[in-house]
N, C-alpha and C positions, 0 to 999 in steps of 0.2 A: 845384538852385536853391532857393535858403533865402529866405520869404516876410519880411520887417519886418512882420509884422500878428499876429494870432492869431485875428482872426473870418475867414472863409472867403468869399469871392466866387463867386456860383453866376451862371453867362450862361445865358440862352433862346438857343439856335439857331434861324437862320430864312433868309430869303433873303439877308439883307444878311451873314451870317456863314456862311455853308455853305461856303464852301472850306475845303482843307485852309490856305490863306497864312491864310486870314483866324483858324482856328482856333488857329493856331500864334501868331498875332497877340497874338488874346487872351489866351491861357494866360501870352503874356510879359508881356502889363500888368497879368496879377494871376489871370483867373480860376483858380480849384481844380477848378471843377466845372461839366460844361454841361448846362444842363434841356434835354429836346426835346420840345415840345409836342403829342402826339397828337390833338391839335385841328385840325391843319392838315400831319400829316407822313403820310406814306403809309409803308406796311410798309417799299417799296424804296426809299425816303427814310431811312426810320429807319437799315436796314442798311447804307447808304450815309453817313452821318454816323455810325454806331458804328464804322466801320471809319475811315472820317477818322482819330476823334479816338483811337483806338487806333493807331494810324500816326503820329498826333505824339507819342503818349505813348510809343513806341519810341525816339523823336527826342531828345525832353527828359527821357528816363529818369528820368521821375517819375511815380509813380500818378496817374493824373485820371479823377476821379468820372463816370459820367453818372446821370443821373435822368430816366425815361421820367415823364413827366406826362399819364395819360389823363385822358381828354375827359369822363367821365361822364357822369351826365343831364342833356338839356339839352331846355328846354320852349320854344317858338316857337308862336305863333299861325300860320293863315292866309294868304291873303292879299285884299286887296279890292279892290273891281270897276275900282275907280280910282290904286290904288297908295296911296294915300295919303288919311288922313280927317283930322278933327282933333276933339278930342272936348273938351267946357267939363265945368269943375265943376258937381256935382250933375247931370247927363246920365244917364239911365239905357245902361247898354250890356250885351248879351249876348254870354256866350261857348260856343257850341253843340257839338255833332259834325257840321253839314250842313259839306258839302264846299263848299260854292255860293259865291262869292269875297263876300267882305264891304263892309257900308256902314257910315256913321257911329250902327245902331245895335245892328249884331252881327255878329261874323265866329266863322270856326271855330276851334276850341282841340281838337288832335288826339290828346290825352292821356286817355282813360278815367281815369287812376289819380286825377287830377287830382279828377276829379267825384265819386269814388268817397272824399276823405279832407278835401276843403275843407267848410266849414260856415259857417253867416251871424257876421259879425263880421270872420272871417277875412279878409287884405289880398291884392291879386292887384298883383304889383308890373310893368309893364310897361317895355320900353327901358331898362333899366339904371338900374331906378328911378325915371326919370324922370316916368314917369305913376303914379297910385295909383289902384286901384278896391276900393272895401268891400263885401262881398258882400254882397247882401240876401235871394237864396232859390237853394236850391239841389236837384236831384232828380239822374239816371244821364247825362241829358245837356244839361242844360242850366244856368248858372249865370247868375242874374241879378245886377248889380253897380251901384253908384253911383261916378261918377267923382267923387273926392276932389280929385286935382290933375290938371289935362288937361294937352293939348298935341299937337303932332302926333303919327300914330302909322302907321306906313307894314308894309308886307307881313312877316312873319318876323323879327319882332323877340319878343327873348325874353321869357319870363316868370316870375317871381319868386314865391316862396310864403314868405315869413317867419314866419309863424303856422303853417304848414303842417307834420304831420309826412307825408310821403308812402310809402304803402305799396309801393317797392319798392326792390331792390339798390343801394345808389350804383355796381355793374357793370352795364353795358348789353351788348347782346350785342358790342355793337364794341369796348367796353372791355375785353372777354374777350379777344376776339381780336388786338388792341393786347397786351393781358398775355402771350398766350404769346408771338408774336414776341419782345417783348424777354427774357422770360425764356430765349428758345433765344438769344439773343445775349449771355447772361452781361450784362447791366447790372446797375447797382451798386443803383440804388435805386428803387422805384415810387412815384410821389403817387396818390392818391386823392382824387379831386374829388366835391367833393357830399357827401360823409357826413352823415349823420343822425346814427348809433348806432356803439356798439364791435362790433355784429356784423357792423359792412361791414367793417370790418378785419380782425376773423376771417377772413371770407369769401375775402378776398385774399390772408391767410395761408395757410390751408388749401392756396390754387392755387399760390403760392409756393413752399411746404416750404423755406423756408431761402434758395432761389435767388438772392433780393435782396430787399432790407432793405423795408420799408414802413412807406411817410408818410405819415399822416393831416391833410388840408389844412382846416382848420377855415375854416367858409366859409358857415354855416349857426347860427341861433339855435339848433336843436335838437344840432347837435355840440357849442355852448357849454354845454349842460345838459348832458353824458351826455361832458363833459372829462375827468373822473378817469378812468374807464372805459374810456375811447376811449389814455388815455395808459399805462394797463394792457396794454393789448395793442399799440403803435403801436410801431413803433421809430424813429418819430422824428415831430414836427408844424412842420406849416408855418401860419404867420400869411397867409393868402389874403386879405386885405385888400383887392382887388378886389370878389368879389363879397359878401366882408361888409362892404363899406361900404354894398352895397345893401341888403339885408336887414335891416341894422341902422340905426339915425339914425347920422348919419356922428360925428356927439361924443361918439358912444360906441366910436368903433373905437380911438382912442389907449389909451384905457384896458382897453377887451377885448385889445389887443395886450399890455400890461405883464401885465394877469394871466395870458394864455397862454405869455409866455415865462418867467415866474417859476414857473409849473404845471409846466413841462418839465423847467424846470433843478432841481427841487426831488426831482426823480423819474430826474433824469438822462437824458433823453430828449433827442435833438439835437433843435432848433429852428433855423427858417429863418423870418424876415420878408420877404416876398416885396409885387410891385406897387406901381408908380406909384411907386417911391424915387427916380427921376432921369428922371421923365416927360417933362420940356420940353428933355433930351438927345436925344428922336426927334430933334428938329429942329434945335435949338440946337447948339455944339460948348461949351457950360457952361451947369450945373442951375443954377437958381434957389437962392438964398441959403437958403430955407424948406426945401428937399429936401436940399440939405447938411444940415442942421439935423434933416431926418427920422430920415437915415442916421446920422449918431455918436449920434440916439437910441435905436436899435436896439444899437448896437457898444457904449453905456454900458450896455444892458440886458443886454448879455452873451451875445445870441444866436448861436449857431453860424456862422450863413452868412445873408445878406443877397442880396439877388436880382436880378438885371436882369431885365426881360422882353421889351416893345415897344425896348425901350432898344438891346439888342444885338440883338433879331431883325430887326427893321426898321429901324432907326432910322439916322439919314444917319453916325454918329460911335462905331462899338460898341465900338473898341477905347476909343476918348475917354471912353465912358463907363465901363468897366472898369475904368481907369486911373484916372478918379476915383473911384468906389469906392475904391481902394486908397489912395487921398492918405488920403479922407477916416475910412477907420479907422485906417491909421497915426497920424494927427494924434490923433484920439480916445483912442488906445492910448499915446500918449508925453503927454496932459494932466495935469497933477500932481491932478487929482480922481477922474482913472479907475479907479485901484486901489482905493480907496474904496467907491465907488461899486459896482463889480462885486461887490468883497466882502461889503459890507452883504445883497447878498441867499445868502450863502452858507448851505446848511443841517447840519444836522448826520447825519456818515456812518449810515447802514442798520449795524444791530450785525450784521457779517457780515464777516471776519475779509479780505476783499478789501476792503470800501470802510473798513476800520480803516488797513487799508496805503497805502489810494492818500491817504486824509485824512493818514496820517504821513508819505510822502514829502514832499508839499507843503510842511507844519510844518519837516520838516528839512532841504529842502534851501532852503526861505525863512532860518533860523535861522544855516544854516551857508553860508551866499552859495554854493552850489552851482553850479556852470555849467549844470545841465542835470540833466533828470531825464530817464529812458530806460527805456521799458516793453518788456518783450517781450509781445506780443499773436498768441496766433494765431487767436480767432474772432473779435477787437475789443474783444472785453468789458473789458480790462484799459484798452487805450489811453480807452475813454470814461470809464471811473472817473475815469483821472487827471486827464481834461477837465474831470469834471465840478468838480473840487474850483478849479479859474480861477486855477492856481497864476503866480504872477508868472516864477517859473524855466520856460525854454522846456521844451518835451516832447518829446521825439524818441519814436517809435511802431517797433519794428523787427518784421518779421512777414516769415515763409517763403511766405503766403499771398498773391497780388498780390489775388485780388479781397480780400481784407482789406481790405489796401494803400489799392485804390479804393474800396473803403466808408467808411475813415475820415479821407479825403482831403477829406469835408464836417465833419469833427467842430473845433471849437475848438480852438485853438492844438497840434493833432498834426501834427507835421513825420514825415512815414512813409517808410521805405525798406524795400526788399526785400531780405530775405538771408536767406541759410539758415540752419538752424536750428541751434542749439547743440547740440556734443556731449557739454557735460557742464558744469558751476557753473564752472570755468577758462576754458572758453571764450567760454561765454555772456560773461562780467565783459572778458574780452579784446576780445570784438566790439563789444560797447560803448563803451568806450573807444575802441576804433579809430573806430565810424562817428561817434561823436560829435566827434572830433576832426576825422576826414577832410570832413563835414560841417559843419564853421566852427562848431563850439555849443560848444568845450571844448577851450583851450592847453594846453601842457604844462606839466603846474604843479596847473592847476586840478582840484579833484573832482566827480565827478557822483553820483549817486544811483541806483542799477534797481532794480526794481520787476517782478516775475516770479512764473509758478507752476511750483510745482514738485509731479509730475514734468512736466519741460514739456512744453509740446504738448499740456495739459490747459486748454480751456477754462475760462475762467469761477474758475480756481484761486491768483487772486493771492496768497502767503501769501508771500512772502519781499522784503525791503529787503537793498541793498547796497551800501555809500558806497565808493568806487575813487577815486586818485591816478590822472590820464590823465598820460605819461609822455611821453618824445622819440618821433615820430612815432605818437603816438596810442597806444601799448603800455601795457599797464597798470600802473604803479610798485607796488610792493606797501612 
């Protein structure tokens, strides 16, 4: 199945998408890759949807990505004596460690870490933003606050620290134990929710060793300080756009999004823009005019994969919204200002005799109307270079590796197949030709371009170009 697009479509799993029909649904209207949110899946949920969507992907013999999304740290107040208070501006309200259910002018906040890193100034953001409280004093267990902006404010609702850097793991002990499950089921990618700093991703590496890729979910004022650092070690960022719209004033999330994704791509990092891109598809069976409008804002920015979330986990329409996804980066991707557009932020290759190669494929197979450039990849490394460069001619990705396969099944415009590995520079040039033919990217007639290291099967070794004649069924003309 050959995608018309080049940014990649990532679905949330949830109840409204958990079968195997529904999975198989999706994949046909466009998804590449399913998120499963460990915020709400159980170990024997997980395994159970990893095995699904490994069972369609036998089906439609195509690699497809998953991406386990732990839950991180998550801060919730209390609860109070009457379920519900309502708190005015300028109110004084305390947030304690008594256990004793709460009133309108203090309930418990069950977090030491909390009291132990917040200080007077500092903002305490409650309900998804919705309320604001300015600290005015603070000691081990008690913080005193001024309500900024009130409102109702009901049992276990969370809490927000945007000033805050907090002194512990973005891994919770759950988050561990979410981590190794999926890393014994081989998935392709891990998110990391909540980051502060580059040493939560450390940290995940370290439990990793390679097993699967890790995404740092930018989602936090202090991960925007500590971006360069965080993209040093990440192997890939997602734009989390939910909960930094809370944290941040919301007029500044457009623009913290272009500089995240321009940060990514400049470093070559996959990027995903995630949350609320086709919100009123929960209910509706077509987004709003504004949220089309979000979405080919992201596909013009050139990011890797774009996200559903409530949209296909719950939502009444999840193939419906899939499938718009896919209209609306096609459309984005055939506008005669796109290639423009993408290119202008293109930067210039790392002097490193790989990103020299994948920057001159691009050049000559643009130069010489190539059908098709074709990397051989066997840790990935090679197929992202040649992402990274947003070449107009398609990418064919070929790798011996399936989890490869499924790791680069998120990356931009890489169309990936599975095959075995070459037994020598005749063959390789031969395989190429053939898959790229046999796979609709290159008639008999046309030339393609590969892109390889050699000796192969050598990570990270891209050092050789080779322009090929694709012949009568796909052979290679010399």
């Amino acid at each position: 199945m050959r995608r018309e697009r080049r940014v990649k479509v990532l679905a949330t799993l949830g109840p409204a998408s958990s079968s195997a029909e529904m999975i198989s649904e999706l994949f046909d209207s466009g998804a590449d890759a399913f998120r499963i949110n460990m915020s709400h899946t159980s170990h024997e949920e997980l395994r159970t949807l990893h095995r699904t969507i490994r069972d369609v992907e036998t089906q439609k013999r195509r690699p497809i990505c998953i991406l386990v999304d732990l839950q991180g740290p998550k801060f919730r107040i209390g609860r109070f004596a009457d379920g519900e208070i309502r708190l005015e501006p300028g109110d004084t309200f305390v947030l304690d460690m008594d256990e004793t259910p709460g009133d309108a002018s203090r309930v418990e906040l069950p977090h030491p870490q909390i009291f132990q890193a917040v200080a007077p100034g500092d903002a305490l953001l409650l309900n998804d933003g919705r309320l604001s409280l300015a600290v005015r004093e603070v000691d081990e267990t008690r913080i005193v606050t001024e309500v900024e902006i009130g409102g109702p404010l009901s049992d276990r609702k969370g809490v927000n620290l945007p000033d805050t850097v907090l002194p512990l793991s973005a891994l919770t002990p759950k988050d561990r134990s979410d981590l190794d499950c999926a890393l014994d089921l081989d998935v392709d990618w891990i998110a990391l929710s909540f980051i502060q700093r580059a040493d939560d991703v450390a940290e995940a590496k370290k439990i990793a060793r390679g097993r699967a890729a890790i995404m740092a979910k930018i989602e936090k004022p202090a991960a925007l300080g500590s971006l360069d650092q965080i993209l040093e070690l990440a192997d890939g960022i997602m734009v989390a756009r939910g909960d930094l719209g809370v944290e941040l004033p919301l007029e500044q999330v457009p623009g913290r999004q272009k500089q995240i994704v321009r940060a990514a791509r400049r470093v070559g990092r996959p990027v995903v823009v995630a949350t609320q891109m086709l919100e009123s598809m929960i209910e509706q069976p077509v987004p709003t005019r504004a949220e089309v409008s979000d979405v080919a804002t992201a596909v013009f920015e050139g990011a890797d994969a774009i996200m559903l979330s409530a949209e296909s986990a719950v939502g009444a329409y999840p193939d419906k919204a899939v499938a718009m996804m896919d209209d609306i980066a096609q459309a984005v991707e055939k506008d005669p200002f796109y290639g423009d557009i993408i290119h202008a932020q293109r930067t210039e290759p790392e002097p490193t005799s790989a990103d020299a190669i994948s920057a001159a494929a691009r050049t000559v197979a643009q130069t010489l109307n190539l059908a098709a450039i074709v990397c051989y990849t066997s840790s990935g490394a090679t197929g992202i270079r040649a992402a990274r460069e947003r070449p107009a001619t398609p990418i064919v990705a070929l790798t011996p590796i399936a989890a490869t396969g499924r790791r680069l099944a998120l990356i931009w415009g890489l169309h990936c197949v599975l095959t075995a590995d070459a037994r020598d520079l005749d063959d390789m040039v031969a395989r190429a030709c053939r898959i790229a033919y046999q796979e609709g990217y290159a008639r008999a007639g046309q030339r393609i371009i590969i892109s390889a290291g050699f000796p192969l099967g050598t990570p990270g070794a891209t050092n050789m170009l080779r322009i090929a004649f694709v012949g009568r069924d796909g052979m290679e003309e010399s």
